[in-house]
Backbone as CSV, one residue per row, in Angstrom:
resi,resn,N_x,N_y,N_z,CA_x,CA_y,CA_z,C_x,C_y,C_z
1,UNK,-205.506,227.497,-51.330,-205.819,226.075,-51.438,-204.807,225.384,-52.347
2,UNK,-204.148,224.089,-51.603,-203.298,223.445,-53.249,-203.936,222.491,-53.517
3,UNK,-202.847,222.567,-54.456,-203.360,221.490,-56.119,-203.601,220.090,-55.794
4,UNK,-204.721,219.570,-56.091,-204.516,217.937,-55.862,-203.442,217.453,-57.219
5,UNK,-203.367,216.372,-56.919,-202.715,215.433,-57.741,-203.563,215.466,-59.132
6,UNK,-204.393,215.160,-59.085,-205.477,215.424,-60.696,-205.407,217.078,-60.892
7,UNK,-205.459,217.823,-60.287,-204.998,219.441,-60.938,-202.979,219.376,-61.546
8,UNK,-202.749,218.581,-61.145,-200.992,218.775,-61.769,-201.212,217.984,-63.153
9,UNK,-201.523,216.814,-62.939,-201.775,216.272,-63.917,-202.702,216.784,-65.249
10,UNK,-203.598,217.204,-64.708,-204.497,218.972,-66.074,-202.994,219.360,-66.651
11,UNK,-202.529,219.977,-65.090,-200.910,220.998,-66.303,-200.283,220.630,-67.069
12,UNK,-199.997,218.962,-66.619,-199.280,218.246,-67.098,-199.875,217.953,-68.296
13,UNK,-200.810,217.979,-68.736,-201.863,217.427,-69.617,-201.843,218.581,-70.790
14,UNK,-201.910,219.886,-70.354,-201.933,221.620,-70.818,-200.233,221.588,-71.507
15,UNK,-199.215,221.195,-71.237,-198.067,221.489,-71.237,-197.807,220.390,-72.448
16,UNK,-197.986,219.747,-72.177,-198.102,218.253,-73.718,-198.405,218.829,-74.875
17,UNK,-199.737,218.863,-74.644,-200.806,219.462,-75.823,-199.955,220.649,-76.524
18,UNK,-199.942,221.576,-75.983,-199.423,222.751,-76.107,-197.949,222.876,-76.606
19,UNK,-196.809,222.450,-76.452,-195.439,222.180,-76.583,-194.801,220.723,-76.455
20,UNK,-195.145,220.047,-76.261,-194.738,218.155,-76.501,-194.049,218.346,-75.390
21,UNK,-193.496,218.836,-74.222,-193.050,219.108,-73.403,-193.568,217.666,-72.401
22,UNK,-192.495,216.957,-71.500,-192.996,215.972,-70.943,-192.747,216.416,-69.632
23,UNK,-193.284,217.296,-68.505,-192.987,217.714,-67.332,-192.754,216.344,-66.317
24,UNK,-192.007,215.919,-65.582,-191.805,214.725,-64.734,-192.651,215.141,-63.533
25,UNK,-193.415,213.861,-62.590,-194.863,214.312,-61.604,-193.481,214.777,-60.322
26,UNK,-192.302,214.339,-60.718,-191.565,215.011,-59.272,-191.340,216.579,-59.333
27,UNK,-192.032,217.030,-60.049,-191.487,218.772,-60.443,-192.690,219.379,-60.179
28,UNK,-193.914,218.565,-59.173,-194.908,219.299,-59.112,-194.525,220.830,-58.799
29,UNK,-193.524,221.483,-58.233,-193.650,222.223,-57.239,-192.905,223.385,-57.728
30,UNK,-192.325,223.157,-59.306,-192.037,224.138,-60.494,-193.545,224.792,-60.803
31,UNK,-194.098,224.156,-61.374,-195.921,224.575,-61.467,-196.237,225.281,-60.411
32,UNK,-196.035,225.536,-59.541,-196.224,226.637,-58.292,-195.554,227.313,-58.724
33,UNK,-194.308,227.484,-58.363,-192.743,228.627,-58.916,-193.857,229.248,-59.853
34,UNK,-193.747,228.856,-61.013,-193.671,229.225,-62.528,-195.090,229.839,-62.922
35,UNK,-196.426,229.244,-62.246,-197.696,229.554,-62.323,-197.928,230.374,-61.840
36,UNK,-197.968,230.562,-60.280,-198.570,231.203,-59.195,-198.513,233.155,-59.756
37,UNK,-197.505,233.194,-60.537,-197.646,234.929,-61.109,-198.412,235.158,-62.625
38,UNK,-198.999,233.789,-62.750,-199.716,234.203,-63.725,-201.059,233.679,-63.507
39,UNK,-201.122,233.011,-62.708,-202.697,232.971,-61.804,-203.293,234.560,-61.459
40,UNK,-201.998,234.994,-60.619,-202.606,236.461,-60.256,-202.896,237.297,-61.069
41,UNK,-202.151,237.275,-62.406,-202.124,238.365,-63.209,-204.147,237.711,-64.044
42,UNK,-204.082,236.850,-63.730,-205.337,236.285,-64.390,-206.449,236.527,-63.426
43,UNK,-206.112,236.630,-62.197,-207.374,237.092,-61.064,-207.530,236.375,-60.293
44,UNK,-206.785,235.241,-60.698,-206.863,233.845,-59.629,-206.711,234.018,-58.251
45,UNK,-207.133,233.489,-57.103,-206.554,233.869,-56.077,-205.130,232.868,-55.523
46,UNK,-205.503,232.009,-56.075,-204.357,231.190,-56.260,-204.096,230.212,-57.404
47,UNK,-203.212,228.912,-57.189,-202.764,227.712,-58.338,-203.970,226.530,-58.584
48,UNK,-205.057,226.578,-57.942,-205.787,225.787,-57.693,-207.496,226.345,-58.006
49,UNK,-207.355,228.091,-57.841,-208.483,228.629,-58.551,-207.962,228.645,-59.912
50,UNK,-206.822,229.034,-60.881,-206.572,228.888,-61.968,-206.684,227.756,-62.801
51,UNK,-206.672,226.794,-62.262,-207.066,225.490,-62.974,-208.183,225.318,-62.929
52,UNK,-209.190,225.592,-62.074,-210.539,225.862,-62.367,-210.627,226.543,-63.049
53,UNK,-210.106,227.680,-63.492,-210.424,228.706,-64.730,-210.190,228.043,-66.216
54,UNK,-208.843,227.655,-66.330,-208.532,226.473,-67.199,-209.569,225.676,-67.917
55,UNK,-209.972,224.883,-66.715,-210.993,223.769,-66.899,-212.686,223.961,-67.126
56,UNK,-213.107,225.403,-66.787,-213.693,225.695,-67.199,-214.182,227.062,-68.089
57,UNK,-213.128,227.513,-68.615,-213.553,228.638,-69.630,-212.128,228.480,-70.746
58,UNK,-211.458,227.498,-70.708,-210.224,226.716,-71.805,-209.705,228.258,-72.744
59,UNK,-209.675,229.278,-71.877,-208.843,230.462,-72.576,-207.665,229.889,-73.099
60,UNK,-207.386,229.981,-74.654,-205.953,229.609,-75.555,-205.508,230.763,-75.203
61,UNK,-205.529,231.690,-74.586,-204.113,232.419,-74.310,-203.345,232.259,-72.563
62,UNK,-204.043,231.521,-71.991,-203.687,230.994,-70.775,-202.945,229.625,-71.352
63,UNK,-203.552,228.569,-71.911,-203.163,228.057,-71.897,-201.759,227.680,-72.601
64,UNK,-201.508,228.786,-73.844,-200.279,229.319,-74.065,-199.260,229.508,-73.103
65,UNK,-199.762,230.503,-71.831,-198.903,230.565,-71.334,-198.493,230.014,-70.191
66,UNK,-199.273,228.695,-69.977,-198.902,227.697,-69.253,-197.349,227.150,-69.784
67,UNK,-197.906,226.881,-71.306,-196.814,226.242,-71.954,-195.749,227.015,-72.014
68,UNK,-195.936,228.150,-72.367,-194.163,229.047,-71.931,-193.757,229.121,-70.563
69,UNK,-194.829,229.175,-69.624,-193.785,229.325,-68.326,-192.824,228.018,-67.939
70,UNK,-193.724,226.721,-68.688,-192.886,225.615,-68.397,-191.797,225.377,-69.232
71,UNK,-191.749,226.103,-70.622,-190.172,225.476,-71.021,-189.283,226.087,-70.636
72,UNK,-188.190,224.934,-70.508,-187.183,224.815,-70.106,-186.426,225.784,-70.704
73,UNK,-185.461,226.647,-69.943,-184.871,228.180,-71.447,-183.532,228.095,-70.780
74,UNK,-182.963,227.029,-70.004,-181.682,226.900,-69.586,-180.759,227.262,-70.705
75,UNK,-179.646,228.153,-71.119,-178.790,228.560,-72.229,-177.509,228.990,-71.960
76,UNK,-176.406,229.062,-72.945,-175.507,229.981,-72.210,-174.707,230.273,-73.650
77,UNK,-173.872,231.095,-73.624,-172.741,231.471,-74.639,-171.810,230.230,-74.743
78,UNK,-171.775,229.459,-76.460,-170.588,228.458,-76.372,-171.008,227.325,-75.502
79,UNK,-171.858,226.940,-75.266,-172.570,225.996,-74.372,-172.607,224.605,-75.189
80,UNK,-171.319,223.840,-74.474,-170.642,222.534,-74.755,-169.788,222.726,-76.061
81,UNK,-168.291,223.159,-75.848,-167.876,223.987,-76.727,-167.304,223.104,-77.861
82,UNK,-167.417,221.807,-77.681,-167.231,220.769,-78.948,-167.968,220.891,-79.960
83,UNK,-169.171,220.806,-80.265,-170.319,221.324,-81.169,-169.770,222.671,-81.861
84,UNK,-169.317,223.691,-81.603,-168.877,224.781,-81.855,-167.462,224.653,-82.548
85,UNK,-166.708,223.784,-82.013,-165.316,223.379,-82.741,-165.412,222.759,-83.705
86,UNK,-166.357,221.801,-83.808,-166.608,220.775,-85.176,-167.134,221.727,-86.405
87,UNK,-168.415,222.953,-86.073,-168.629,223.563,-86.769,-167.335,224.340,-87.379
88,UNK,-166.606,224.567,-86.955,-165.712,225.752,-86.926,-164.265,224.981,-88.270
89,UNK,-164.360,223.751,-87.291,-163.428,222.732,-88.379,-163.580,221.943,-89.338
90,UNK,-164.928,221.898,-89.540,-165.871,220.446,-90.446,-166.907,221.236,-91.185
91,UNK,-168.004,221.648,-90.710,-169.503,222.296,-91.327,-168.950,223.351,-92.111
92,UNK,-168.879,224.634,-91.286,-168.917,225.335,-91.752,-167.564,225.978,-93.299
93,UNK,-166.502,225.214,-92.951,-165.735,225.334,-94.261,-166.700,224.517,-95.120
94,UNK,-167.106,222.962,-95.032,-167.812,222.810,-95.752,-169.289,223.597,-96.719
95,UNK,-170.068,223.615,-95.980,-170.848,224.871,-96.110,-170.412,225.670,-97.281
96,UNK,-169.604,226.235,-96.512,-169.337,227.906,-97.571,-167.979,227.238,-98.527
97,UNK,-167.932,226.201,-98.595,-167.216,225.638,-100.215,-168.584,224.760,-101.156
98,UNK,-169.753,224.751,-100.668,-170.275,224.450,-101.153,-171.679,225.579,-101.562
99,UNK,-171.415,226.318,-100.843,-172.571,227.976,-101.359,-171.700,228.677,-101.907
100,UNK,-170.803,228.587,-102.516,-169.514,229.354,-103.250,-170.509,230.145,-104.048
101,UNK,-170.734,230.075,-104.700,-171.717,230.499,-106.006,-173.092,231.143,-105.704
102,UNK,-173.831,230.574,-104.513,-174.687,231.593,-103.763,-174.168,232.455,-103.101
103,UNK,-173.441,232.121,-102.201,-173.085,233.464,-101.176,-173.930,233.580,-99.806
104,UNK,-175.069,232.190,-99.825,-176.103,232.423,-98.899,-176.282,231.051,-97.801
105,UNK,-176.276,231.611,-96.498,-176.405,231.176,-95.452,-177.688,230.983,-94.446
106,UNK,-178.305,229.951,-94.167,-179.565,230.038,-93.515,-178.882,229.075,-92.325
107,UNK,-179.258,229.456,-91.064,-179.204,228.620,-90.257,-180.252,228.575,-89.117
108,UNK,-180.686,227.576,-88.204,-181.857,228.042,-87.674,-181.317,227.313,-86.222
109,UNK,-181.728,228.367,-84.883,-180.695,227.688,-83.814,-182.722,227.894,-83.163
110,UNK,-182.701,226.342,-83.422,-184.245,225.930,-82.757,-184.247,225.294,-80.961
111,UNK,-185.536,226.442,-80.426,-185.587,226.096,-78.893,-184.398,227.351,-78.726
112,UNK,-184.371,228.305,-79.290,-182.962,229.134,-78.816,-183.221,230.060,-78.059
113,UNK,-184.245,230.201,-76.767,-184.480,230.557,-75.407,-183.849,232.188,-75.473
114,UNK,-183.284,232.297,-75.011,-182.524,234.171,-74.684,-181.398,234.505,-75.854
115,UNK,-181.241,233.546,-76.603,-180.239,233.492,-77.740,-179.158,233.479,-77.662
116,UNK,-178.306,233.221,-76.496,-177.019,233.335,-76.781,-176.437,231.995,-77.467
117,UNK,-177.514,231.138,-78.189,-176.823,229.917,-79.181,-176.198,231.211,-80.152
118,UNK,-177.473,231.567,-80.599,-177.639,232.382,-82.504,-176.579,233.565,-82.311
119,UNK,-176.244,233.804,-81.424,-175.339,234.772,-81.004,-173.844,233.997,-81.055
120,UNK,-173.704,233.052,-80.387,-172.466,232.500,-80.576,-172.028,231.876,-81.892
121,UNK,-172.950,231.406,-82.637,-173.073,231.170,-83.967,-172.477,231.975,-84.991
122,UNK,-173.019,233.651,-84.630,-172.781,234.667,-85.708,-171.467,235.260,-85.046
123,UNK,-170.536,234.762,-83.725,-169.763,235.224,-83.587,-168.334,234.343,-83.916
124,UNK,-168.503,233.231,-83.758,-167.948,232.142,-84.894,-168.165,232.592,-86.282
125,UNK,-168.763,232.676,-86.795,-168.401,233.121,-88.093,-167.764,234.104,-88.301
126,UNK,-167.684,235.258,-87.711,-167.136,236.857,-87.791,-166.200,236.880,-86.755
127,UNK,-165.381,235.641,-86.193,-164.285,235.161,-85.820,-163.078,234.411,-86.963
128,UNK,-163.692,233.793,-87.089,-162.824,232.700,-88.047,-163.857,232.601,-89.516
129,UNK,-164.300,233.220,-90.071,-164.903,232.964,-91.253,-165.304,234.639,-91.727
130,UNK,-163.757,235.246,-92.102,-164.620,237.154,-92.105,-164.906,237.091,-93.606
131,UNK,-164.639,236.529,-94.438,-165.101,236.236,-95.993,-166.903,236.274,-95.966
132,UNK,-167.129,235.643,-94.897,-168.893,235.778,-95.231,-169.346,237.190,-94.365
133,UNK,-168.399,237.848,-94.413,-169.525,239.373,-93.724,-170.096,239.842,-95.406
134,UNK,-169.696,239.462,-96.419,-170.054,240.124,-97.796,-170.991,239.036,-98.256
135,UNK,-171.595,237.639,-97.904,-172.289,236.928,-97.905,-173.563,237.235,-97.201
136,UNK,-174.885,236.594,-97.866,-176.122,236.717,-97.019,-176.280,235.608,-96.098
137,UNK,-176.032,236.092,-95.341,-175.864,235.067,-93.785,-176.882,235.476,-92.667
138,UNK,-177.830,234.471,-92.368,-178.868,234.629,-91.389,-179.557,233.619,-90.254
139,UNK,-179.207,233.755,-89.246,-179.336,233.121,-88.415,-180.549,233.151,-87.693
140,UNK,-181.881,232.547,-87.551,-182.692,232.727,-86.901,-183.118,231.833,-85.867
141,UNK,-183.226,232.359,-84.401,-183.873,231.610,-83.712,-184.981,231.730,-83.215
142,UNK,-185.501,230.528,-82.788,-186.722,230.295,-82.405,-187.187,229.835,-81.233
143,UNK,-188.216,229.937,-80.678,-188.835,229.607,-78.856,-190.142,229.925,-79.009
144,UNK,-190.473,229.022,-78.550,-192.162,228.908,-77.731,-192.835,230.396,-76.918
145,UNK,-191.506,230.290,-75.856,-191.904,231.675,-75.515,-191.659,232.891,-75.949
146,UNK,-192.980,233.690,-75.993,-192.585,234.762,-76.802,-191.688,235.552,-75.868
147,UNK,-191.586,235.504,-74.039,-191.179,236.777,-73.161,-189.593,236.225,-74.395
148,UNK,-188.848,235.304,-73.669,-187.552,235.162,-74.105,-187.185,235.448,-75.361
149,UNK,-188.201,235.202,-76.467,-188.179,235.804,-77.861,-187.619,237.694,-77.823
150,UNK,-188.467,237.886,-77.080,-188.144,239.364,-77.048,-186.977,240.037,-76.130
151,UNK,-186.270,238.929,-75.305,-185.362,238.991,-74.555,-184.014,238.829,-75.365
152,UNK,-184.213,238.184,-76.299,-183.145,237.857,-77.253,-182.826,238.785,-78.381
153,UNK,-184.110,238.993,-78.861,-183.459,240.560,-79.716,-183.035,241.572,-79.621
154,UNK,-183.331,241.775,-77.956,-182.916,242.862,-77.477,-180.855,242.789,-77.955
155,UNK,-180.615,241.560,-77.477,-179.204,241.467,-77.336,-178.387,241.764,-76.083
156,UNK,-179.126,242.407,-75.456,-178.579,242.849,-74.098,-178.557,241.632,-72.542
157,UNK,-177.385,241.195,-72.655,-177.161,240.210,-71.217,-177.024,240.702,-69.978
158,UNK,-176.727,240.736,-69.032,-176.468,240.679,-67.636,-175.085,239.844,-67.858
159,UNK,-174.546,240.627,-66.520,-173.010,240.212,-66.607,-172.582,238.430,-66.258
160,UNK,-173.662,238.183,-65.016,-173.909,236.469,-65.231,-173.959,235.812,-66.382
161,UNK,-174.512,236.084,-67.658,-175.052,236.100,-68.712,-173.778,235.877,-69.293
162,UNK,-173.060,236.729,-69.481,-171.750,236.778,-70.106,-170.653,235.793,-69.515
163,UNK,-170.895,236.302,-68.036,-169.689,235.530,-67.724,-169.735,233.770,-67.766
164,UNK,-170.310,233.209,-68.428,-171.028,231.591,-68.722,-170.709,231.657,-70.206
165,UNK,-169.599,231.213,-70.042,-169.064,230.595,-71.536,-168.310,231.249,-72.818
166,UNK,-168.820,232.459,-72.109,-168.522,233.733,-73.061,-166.760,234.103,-72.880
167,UNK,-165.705,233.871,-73.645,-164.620,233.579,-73.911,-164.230,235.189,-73.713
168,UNK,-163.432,235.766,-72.781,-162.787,237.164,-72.282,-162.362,237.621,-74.316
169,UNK,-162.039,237.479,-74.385,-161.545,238.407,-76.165,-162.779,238.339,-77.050
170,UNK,-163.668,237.378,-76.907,-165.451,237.422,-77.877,-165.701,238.480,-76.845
171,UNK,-165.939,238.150,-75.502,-166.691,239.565,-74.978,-166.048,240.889,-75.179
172,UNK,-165.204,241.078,-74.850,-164.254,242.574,-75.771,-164.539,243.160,-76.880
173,UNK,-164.467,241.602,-77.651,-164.842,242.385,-79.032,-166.048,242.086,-79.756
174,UNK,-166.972,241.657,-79.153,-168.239,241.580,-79.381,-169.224,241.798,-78.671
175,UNK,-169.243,242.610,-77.591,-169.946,242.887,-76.992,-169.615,244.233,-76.657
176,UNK,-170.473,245.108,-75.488,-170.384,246.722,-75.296,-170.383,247.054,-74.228
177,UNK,-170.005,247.592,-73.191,-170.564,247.633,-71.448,-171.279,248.998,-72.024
178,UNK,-172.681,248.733,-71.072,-173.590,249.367,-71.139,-174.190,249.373,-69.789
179,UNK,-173.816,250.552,-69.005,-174.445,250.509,-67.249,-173.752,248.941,-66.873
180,UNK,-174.787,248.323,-66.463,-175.251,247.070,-65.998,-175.094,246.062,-66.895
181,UNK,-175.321,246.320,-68.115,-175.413,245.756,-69.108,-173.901,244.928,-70.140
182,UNK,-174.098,244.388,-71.243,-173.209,244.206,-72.553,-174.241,243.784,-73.339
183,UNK,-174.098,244.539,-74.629,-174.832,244.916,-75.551,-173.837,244.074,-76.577
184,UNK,-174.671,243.210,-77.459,-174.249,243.102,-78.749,-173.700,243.764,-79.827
185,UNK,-172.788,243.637,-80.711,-172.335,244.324,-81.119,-173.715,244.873,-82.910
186,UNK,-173.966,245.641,-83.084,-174.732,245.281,-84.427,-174.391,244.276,-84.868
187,UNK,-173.695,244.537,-85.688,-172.784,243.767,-87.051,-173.097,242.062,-86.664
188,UNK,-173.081,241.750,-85.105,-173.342,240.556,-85.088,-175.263,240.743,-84.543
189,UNK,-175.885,241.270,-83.842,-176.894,241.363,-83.706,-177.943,241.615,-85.289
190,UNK,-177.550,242.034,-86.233,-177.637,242.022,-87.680,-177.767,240.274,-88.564
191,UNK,-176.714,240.018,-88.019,-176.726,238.286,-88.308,-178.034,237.693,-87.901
192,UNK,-178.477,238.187,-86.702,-179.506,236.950,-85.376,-181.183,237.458,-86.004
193,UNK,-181.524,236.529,-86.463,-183.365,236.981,-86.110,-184.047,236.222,-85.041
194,UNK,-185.148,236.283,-84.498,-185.632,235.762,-83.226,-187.605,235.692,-83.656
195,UNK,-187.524,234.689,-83.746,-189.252,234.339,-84.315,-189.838,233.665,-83.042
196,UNK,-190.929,233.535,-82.893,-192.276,233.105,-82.008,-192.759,231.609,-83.000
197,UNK,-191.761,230.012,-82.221,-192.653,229.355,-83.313,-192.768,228.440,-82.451
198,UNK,-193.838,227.488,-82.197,-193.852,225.902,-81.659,-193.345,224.482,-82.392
199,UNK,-192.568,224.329,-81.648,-191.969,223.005,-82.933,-193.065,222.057,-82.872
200,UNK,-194.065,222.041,-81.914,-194.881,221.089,-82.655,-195.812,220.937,-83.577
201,UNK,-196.129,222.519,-84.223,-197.077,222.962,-85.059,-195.964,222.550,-85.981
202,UNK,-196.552,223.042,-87.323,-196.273,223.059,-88.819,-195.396,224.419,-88.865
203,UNK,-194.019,224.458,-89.528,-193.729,225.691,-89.530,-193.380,226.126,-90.589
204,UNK,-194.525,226.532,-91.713,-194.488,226.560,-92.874,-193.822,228.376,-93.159
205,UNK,-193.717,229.093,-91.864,-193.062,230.557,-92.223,-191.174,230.545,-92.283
206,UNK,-190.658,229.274,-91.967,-189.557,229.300,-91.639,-189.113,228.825,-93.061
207,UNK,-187.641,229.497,-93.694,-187.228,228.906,-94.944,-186.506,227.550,-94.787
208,UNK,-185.600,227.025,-95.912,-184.884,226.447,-95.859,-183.276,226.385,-95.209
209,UNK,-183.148,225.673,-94.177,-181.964,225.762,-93.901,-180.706,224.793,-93.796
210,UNK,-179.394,225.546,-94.353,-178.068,224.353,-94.461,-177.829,224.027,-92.799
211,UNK,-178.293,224.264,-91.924,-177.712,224.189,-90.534,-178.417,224.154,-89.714
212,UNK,-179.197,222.930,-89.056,-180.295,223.050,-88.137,-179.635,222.974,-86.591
213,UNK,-179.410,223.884,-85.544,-179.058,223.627,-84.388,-180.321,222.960,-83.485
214,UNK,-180.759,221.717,-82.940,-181.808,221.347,-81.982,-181.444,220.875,-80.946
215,UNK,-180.432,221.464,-79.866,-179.663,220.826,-78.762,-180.439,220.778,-77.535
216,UNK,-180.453,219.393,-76.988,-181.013,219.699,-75.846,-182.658,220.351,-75.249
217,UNK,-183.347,220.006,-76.529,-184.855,219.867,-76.781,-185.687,218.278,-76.725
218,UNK,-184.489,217.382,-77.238,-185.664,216.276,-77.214,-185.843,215.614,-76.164
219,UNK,-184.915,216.094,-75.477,-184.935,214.715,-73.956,-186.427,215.240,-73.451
220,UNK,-187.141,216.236,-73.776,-188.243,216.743,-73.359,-189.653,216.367,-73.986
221,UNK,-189.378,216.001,-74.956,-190.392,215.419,-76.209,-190.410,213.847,-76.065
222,UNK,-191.925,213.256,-76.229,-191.861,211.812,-76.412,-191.442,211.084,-77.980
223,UNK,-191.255,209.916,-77.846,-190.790,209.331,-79.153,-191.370,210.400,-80.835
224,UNK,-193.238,209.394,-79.950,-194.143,210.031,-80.896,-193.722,211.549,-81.318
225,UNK,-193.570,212.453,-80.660,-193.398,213.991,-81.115,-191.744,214.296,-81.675
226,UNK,-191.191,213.418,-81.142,-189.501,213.385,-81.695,-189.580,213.123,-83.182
227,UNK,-190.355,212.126,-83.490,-190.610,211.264,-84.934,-191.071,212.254,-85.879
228,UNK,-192.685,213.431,-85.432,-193.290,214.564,-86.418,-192.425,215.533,-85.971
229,UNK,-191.716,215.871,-85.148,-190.667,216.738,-85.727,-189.564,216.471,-86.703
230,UNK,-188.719,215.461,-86.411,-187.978,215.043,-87.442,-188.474,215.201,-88.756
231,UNK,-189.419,214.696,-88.729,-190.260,214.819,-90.330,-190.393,216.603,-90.586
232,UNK,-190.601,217.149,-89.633,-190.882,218.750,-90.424,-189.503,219.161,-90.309
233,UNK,-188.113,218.472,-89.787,-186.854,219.134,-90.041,-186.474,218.711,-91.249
234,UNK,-186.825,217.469,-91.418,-186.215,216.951,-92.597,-186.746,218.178,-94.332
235,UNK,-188.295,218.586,-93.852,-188.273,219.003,-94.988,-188.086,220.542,-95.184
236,UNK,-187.149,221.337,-94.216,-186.897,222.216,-93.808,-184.943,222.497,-93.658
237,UNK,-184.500,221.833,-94.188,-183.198,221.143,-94.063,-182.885,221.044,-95.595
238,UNK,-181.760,221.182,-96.446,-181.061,221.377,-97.728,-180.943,219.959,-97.462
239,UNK,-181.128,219.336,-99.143,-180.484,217.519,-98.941,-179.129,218.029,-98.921
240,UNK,-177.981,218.759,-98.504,-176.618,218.589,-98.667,-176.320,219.469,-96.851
241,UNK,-177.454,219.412,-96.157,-177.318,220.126,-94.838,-176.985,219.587,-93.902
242,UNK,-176.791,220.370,-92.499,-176.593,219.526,-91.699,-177.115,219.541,-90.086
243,UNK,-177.378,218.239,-89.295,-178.355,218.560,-88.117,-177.527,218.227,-86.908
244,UNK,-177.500,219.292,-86.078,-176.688,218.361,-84.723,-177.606,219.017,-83.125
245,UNK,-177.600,217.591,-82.927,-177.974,217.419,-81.310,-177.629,217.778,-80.283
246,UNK,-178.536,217.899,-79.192,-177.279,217.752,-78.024,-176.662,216.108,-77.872
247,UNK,-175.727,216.310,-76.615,-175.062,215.368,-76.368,-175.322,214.020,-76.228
248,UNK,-176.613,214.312,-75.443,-177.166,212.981,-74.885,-178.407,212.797,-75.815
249,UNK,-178.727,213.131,-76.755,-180.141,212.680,-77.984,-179.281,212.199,-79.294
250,UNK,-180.333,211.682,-79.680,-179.951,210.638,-81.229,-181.397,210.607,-81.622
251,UNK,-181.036,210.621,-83.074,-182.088,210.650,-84.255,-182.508,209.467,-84.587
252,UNK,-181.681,208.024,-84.484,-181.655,207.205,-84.565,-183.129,206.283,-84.517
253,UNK,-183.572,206.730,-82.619,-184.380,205.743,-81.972,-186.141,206.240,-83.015
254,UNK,-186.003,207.326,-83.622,-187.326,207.995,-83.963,-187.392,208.193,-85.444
255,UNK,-186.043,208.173,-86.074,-186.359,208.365,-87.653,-185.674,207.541,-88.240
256,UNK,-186.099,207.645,-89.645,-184.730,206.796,-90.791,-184.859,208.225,-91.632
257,UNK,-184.608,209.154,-91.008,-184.591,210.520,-92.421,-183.094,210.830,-91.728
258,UNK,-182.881,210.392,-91.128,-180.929,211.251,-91.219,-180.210,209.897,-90.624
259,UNK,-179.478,210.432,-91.224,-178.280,209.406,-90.830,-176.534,210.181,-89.942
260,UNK,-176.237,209.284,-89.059,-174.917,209.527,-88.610,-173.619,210.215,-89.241
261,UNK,-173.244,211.147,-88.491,-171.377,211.210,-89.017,-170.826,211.780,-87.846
262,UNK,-169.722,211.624,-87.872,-168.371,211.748,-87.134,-167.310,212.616,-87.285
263,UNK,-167.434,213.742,-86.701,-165.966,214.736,-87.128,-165.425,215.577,-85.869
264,UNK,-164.110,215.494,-85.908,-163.673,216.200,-84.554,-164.353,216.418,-83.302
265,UNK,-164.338,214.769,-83.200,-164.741,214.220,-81.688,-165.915,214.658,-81.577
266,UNK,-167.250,215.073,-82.631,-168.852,215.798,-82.657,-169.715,214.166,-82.948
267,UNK,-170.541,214.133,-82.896,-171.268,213.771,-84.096,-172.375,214.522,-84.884
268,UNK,-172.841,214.316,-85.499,-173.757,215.251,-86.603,-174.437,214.190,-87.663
269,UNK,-175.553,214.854,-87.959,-176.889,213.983,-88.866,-176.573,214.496,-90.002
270,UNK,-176.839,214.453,-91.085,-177.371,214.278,-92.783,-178.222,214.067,-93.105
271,UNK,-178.542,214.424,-93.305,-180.612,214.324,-94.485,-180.314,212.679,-95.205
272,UNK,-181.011,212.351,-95.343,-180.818,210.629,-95.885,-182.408,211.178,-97.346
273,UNK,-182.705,210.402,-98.317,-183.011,210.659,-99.656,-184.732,211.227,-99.161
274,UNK,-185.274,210.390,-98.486,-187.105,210.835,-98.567,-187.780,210.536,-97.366
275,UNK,-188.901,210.326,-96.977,-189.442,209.759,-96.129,-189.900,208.426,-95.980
């Protein structure tokens, strides 16, 4: 049996709540894709008995994983390689002339799906920055879903995987052929942690960090949820840190806690004084 129009709209409704996630009504037919194997695994006989299950016995671990099958975990190695150059020429010397005296690095690559952000991150540094392998340097990312959480620590890609962005001399020397496989190298898999968090909850387990990566998360979030996140980056963020977007989002339309800058053709946010 399919879904009426008021059963998409439930998902649509499940997927909000759950992850600020704004699914568009033309994608009914992802919610099939993405559902229909976890209807079965639930007993459903189909997409349309599961929302009856939904609607009447409101299991929080279904409805969890409504919300992971729908985010978006599109990723790749070096993915929009300007962001990565600015770090490379602007942040990160900055950064580590300004932790001189700590020695310590937090960075947090948020929404980081299969990880090859937090991965390209720690391979930029142990490219062009080998002074901080004797530094405490830690990169953690984070996702909604836990499958991809656990897909990411593994470290292990598929050769598609690699071959998307992943620069022929980084894969050589940072990676391993393994069967089928390329395996991370430790030394950089050592750098990466991989946590289970919802950016729309409170994320009071995560420390402080000089480097917030959030690319390509908000076009998915409404104003309202753009605005209480900002507010929990801001207080999760060093006042001397720094925040960058994807291409097409700005901080602008939702906060006055960061403000603009400009460096090698990037732009990038700053913590501005309070709330």
């Amino acid at each position: 049996m399919a879904c009426s129009d008021q059963d998409y709209e439930y998902l649509r409704g499940v997927v909000l709540e759950q992850s600020a996630n704004l699914v568009d009504r033309s994608r009914n037919a992802l919610f099939d894709t993405k559902l229909t194997p976890i209807a079965h695994r639930s007993g459903a006989a189909n997409l349309k008995d599961f929302v009856d299950m939904l609607k009447a016995e409101k299991p929080a671990h279904l409805y969890r994983a409504v919300a992971e099958a729908m985010t978006i975990n599109e990723t790749s190695f070096f993915r929009d390689i300007a962001p990565f150059e600015m770090l490379r020429q602007v942040v990160f010397p900055q950064l580590i002339e300004q932790r001189r005296e700590r020695r310590r690095l937090r960075i947090w690559s948020a929404a980081s799906s299969t990880g090859q952000e937090a991965y390209s991150l720690a391979m930029t540094i142990a490219e062009y920055f080998p002074d901080l392998a004797h530094w405490d340097v830690k990169i953690i990312g984070t996702d909604i879903s836990r499958q991809v959480v656990d897909y990411a620590q593994k470290g292990s890609f598929r050769r598609l995987e690699v071959n998307r962005g992943l620069p022929a001399r980084m894969l050589l020397k940072y990676l391993v052929k393994d069967g089928e496989k390329w395996e991370v190298v430790p030394r950089i898999r050592a750098m990466c942690e991989f946590r289970y968090a919802n950016l729309c909850a409170p994320l009071q387990e995560l420390p402080v960090f000089d480097l917030v990566m959030l690319r390509n998360v908000l076009l998915y979030f409404s104003q309202y949820d753009c605005r209480i996140l900002f507010d929990e980056i801001h207080r999760k963020l060093a006042h001397d840190g720094y925040l960058l977007l994807g291409n097409a989002e700005q901080a602008e339309d939702s906060t006055n806690l960061f403000e603009v800058e400009f460096a090698a053709n990037c732009y990038f946010y700053r913590p501005t004084g309070g709330l």
